[in-house]
N, C-alpha and C positions, 0 to 999 in steps of 0.2 A: 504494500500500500504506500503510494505516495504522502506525505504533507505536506501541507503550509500551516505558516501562521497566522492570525486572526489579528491583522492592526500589529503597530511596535508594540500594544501592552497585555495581547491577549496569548490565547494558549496553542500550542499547537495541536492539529487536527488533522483529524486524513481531509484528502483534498477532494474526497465527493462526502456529502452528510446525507442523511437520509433523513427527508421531511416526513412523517407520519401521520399527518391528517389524515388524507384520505384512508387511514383502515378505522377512523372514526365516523369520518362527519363530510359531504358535500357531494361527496363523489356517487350515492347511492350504497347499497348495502357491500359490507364487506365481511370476510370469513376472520372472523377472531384469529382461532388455530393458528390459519394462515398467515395472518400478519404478523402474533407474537414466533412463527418459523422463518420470516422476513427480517426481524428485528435479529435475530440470531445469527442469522445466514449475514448478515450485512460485518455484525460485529465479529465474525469467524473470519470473513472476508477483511478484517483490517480497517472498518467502519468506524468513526470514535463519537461523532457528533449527530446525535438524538434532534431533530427537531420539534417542537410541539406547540401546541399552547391549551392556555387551562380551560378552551373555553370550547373548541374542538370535541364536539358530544357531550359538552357540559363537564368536563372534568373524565370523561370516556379513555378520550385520550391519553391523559397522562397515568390514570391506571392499568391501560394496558403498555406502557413503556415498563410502569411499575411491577408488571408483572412478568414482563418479557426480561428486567432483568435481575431480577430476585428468580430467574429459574437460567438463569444464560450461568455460562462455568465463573470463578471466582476472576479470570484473570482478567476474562474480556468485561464483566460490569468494571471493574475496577479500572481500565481504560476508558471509561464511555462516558461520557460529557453530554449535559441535558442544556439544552436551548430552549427556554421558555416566555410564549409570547402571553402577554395581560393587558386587563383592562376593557376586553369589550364585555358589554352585557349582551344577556337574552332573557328571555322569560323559561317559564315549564313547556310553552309549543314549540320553542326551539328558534324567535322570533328574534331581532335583535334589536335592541335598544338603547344604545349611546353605547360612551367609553368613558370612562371611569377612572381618572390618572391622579385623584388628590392622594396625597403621604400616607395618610392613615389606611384607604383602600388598597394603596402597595402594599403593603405590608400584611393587608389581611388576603389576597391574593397570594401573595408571597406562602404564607402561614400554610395554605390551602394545597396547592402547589407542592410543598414538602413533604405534605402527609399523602397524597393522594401517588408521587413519583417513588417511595420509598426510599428519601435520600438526607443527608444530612448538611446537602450543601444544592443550590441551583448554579451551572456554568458561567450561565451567558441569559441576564434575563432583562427582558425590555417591550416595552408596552405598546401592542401591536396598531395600535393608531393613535395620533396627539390629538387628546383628547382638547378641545379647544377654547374647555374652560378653566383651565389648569396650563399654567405658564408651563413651560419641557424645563426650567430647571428647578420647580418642585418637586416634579415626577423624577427627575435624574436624582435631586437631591433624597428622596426616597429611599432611593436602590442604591447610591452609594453610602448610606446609612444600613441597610443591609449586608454590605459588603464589608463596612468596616464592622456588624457583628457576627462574621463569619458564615452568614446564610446564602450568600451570593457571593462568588467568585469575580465575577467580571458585567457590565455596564452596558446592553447594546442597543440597538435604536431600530424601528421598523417603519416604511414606508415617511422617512422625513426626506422635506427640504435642503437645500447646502446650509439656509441664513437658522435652519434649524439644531441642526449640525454641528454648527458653531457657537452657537448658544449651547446648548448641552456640553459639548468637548470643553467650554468656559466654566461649568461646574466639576468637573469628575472627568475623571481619563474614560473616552468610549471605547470598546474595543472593536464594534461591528455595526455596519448597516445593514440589517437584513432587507431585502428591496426583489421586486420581480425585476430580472434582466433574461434575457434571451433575443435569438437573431431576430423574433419581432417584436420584442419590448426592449427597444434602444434608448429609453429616453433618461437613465442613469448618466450619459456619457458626455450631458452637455455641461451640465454645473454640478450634477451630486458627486458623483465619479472623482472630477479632481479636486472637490474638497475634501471628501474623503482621507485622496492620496497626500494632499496638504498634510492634513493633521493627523496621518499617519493611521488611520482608522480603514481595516480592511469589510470586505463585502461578502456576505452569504446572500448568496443570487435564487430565488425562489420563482419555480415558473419557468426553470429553465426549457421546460417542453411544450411552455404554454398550457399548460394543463392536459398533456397528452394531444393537442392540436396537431404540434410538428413531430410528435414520438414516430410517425409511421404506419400505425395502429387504426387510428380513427378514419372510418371509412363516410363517404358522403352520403350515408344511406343510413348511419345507425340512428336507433332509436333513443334516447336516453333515460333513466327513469325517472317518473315525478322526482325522486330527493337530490337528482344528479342537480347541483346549481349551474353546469355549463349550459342547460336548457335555456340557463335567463341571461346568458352572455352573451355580449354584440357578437364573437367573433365566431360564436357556433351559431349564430343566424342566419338563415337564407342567402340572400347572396354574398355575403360575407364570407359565410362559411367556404363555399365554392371558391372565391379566390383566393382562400387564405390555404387551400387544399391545392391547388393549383400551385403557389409556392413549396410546398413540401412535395408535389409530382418533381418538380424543378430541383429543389434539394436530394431527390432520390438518386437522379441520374449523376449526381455529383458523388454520392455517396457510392453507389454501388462499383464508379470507378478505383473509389478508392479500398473496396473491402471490407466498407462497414455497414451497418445499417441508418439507417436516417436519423434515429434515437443518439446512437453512439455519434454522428459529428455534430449534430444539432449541440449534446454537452460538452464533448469535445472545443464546440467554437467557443463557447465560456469559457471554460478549463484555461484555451489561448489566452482568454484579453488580460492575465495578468496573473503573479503567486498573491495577489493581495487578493484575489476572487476564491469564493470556494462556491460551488453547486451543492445546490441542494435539489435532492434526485427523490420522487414522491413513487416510490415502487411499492402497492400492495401487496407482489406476488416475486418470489423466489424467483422466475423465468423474466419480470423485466426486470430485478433487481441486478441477475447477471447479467444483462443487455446492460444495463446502464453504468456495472463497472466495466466493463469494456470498451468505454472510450478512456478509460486513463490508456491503454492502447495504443490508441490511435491520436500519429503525431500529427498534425499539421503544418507544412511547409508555406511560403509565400503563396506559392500556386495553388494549394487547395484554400488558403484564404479569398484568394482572389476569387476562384470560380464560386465559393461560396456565397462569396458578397452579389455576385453578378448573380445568381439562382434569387437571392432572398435580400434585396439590395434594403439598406437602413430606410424605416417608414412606409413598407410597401405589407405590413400586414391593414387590413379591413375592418373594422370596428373597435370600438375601444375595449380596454382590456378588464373592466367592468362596468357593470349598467352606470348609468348617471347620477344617482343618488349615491350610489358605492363612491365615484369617483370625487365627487365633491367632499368627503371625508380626508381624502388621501392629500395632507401635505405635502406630498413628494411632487404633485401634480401644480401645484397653487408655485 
């Protein structure tokens, strides 16, 4: 397994993570079993960095990481680093309703978090949208008050701004932005990207497949089910869909010359844009989890960048990359 490390002040990590939502929450139903033999399979494989957040099936999620590593062998839990995102609400129908960043509710999130992951410590935890009635260095000042009482390791930040960025990095050392990039969500690369790289603060890339869009997989005919949320995204809609399907025709042909699958260069082309990136790889099943370490594999020379850029050129995916209400939430956007 390859690493990197997360920012000058964070830890080091294999250099793909493995997001776990989907064996909770969005994606439609998943096989328990299966996922906690995925979380296994990953950390056998050299895996170290757990993605989660507490809020992913209502705390679902992070019991089944909890479980998956309270049965994993001694050495690999003891390598495995939890990534935890906080702060949004929902009700009992599963509905969501704001975000939640004041000091006191870190803390009892945090609280919740601990007992539910079976840990004595959280890696990397940071509040999965700026809540926008709570200044971001409340909320930082929160967590690095957790940090210095040994609950939290390290400080990181999801879906912000650069001017946000640096307000936070002005409170407490950040260690990470966790943020969607992928070859069709480029829009890290104009101003968040090299503040970032400024303030020495590296990037867990979420969406590197677009949600399974560009993996290869997704055919222009599937049906999705009521709890699958890509039903209600611009880019699996109608004709969206078709041209964003059309880019990944166009991606295949590049990929098949090179011996890989679509999946493995699509993370591949992340893996390239820098050792301060790390992908986060959303595999419910053993068969894509192996697919998707198989681009630590596959190198990338000039010329497969290039024909890459020319298949899937910056800005040429089709809808935005969630509905309009979602997006109005996202900092990173503003």
């Amino acid at each position: 397994m390859l690493h990197r490390t997360l920012g000058t002040t964070g830890p080091q990590v294999s250099a793909l993570g493995l997001g776990c939502m989907g064996m909770s929450a969005l994606y439609g139903d998943a096989d328990r079993a299966e996922s906690v033999a995925t979380i296994h399979a990953a950390l056998d494989a050299g895996v170290t960095l757990l993605d989660t957040g507490d809020f992913y099936g209502m705390g679902h999620n992070e019991m089944l990481i909890g479980e998956a590593l309270r049965t994993a062998p001694a050495a690999h839990r003891e390598k495995a680093l939890t990534s935890v995102k906080f702060g949004a609400l929902r009700d009992p129908d599963g509905n969501w309703s704001g975000y939640d960043g004041r000091p006191a509710a870190v803390k009892n999130f945090a609280a919740y978090s601990l007992q539910r992951l079976g840990v004595d410590h959280i890696d990397v935890y940071r509040i999965a949208r700026v809540d926008p009635d709570v200044p971001i260095e409340e909320t930082v000042g929160a967590i690095a008050e957790l940090v210095e009482a040994g609950h939290v390791r390290h400080i990181g930040l999801s879906e912000v701004g650069a001017d946000t960025i640096r307000r936070a990095a002005a409170v407490a050392p950040v260690t990470d932005v966790q943020i969607e990039y992928s070859l069709i969500s480029r829009g890290i690369e104009d101003r968040i990207l090299p503040a970032c790289r400024e303030l020495g603060i590296g990037v867990t890339a979420y969406g590197v497949l677009s949600r399974g869009l560009i993996s290869g997989h997704f055919t222009r005919d599937r049906q999705l089910a009521a709890n699958d949320f890509r039903g209600h995204s611009p880019r699996f809609q109608g004709e969206n869909l078709q041209r964003n399907l059309d880019l990944v025709d166009a991606l295949r042909k590049v990929a098949d010359e090179r011996g890989a699958t679509v999946a493995q260069t699509a993370i591949a082309w992340v893996l390239s844009r820098g050792e301060d990136i790390v992908p986060l790889v959303g595999a419910r099943r053993r068969d894509r989890l192996a697919e998707a370490l198989g681009a630590l594999d596959v190198t990338l020379g000039a010329a497969d960048l290039a024909a890459i850029e020319e298949a899937v050129p910056a800005g040429a995916a089709a809808g935005d990359r969630y509905p309009a209400e979602q997006m109005a939430h996202l900092d990173s956007e503003h």
